[in-house]
C-alpha positions as CSV (number, residue, x, y, z in Angstrom):
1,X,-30.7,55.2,-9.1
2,X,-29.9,51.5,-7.9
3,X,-26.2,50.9,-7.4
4,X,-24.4,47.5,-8.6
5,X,-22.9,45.4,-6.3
6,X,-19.1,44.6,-6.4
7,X,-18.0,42.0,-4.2
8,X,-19.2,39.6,-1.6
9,X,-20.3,39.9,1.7
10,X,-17.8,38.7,4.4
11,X,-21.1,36.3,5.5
12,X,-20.8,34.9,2.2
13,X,-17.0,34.8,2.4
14,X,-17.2,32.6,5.7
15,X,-20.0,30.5,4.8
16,X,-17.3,29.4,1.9
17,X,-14.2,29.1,4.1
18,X,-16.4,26.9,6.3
19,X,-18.0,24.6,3.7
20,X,-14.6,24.0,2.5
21,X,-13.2,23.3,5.8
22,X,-16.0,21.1,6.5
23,X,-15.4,19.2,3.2
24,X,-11.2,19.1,3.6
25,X,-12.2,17.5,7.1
26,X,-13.9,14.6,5.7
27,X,-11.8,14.2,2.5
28,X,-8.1,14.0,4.3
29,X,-8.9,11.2,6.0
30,X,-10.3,9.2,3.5
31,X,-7.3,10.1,1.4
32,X,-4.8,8.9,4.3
33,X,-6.8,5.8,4.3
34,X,-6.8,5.3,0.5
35,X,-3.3,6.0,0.6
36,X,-2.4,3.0,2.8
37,X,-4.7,0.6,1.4
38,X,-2.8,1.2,-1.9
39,X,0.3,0.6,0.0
40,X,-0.7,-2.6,1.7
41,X,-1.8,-4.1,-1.8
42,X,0.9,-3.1,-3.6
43,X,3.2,-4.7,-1.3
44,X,1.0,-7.8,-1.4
45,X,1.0,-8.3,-4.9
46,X,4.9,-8.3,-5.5
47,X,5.4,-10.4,-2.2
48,X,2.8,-13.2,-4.1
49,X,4.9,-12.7,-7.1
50,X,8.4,-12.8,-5.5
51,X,6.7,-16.2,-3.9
52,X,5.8,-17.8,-7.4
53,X,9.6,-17.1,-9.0
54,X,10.8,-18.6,-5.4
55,X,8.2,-21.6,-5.8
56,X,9.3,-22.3,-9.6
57,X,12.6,-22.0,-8.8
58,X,12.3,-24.8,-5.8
59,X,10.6,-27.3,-8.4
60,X,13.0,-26.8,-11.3
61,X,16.6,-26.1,-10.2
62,X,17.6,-25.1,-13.9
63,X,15.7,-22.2,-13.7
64,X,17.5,-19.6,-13.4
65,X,15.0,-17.0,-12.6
66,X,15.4,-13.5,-11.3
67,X,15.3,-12.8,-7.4
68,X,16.0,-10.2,-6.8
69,X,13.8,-8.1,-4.8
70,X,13.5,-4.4,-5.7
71,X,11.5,-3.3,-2.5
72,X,9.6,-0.6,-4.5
73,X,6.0,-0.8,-2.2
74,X,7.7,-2.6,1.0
75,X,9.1,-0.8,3.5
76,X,11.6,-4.1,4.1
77,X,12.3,-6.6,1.9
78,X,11.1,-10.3,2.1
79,X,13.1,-12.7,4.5
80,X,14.1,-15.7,2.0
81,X,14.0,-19.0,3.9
82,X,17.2,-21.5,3.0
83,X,15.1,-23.9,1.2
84,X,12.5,-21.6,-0.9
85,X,9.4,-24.6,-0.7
86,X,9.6,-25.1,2.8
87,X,10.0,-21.9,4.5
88,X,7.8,-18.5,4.5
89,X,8.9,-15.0,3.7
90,X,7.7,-12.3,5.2
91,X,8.2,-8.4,4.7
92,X,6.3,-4.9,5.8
93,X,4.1,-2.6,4.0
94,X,5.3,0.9,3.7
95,X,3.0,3.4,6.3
96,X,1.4,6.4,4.6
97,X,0.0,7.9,8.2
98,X,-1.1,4.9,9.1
99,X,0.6,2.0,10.9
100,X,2.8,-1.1,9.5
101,X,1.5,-4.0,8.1
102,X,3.5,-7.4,8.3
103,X,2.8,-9.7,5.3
104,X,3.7,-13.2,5.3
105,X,3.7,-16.0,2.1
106,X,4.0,-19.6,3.3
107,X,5.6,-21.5,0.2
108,X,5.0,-24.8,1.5
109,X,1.1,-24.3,0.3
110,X,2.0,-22.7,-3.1
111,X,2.8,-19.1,-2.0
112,X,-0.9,-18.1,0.1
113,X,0.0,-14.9,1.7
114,X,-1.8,-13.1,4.2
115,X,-1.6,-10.0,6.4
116,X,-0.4,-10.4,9.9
């Protein structure tokens, strides 16, 4: 009489432990990478939106727009130059595992920002 098997084989078991390992090696990196792109962009977009209120506040002095800068994706807030349309702010991306990342907005040409 055949008996029924009940378990796995502990080749099987290690074939599994080292596909996952194999696939956990390749996939944290990417994540770590992912991470900080997220971070850089994040940070980019409210440093080209803190540039526009900055900018339209510059043209029209009876704005009274709001400045404040809540610092949620930057690691350090923006500088903010004495005369907003002649001066450029600049302020770091938050590091997920991965190193800084300076961002600068020059509102002399309408608030183009670029990494450093």
């Amino acid at each position: 009489m055949k008996t029924m098997q009940k378990g796995f084989t502990l080749i099987e078991l290690m074939i599994v432990v080292a596909i996952i390992g194999i696939l956990a090696a390749i996939a944290l990196p990417a994540y770590q990478n992912y991470t900080q792109r997220s971070a850089d962009s994040a940070c980019m977009s409210e440093m080209k939106a803190y540039a526009n209120v900055l900018i339209a506040e510059a043209v029209d002095p009876s704005v009274t727009a709001y400045t404040a800068w809540n610092g949620a994706s930057c690691a350090t807030p923006p500088t903010t130059p004495t005369h907003p349309a002649l001066g450029t702010i600049t302020a770091t991306a938050q590091t997920r595992g991965g190193t800084a990342r300076q961002i600068q907005c020059d509102l002399s040409t309408g608030g183009n920002c670029d990494y450093l």
